[in-house]
N, C-alpha and C positions, 0 to 999 in steps of 0.2 A: 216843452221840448228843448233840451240841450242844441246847442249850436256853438260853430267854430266862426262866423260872421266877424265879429271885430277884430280877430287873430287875421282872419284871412286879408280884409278890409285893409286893418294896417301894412299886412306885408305890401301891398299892392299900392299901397301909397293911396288909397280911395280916402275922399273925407264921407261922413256919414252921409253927404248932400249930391256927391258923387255918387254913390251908389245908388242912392234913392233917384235920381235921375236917370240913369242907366236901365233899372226895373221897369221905370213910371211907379212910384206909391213915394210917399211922404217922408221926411225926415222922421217923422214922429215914428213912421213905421218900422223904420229901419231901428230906432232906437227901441222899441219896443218887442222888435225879432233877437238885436241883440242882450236884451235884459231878459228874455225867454217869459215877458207876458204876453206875444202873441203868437202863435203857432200858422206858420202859414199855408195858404191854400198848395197844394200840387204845382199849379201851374205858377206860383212865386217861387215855390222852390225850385223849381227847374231852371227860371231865368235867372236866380242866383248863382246856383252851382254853375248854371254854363258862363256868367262873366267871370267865374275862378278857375273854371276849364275843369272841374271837378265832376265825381260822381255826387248825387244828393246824400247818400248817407258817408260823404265825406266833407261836408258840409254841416247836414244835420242829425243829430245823436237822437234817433228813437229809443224810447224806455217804455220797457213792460210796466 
């Protein structure tokens, strides 16, 4: 799944260790949200979109 995470991230002045502190999960994880090899549970995405103050599929790009 497509994501806007490192666009968002940067504008926001967040480093990758930031964020991933913010959620609670791992650097690795955040690195692997924004390379789109892990697709995340509901309830990650919800605590992402809301530190960007976002909707989730402003956030994350589902594809058929």
């Amino acid at each position: 799944m497509k994501n806007n995470i490192r666009d968002l991230r940067e504008q926001f002045g967040f480093t990758q260790q930031d964020l991933a502190d913010k959620v609670s999960v791992s650097r690795q994880t955040i690195i692997s949200l924004e390379t789109s090899k892990y697709n995340p549970s509901i309830f990650l995405a919800h605590k992402i979109s809301k530190i960007f103050k976002l909707n989730i599929e402003e956030v994350f790009i589902f594809e058929e």
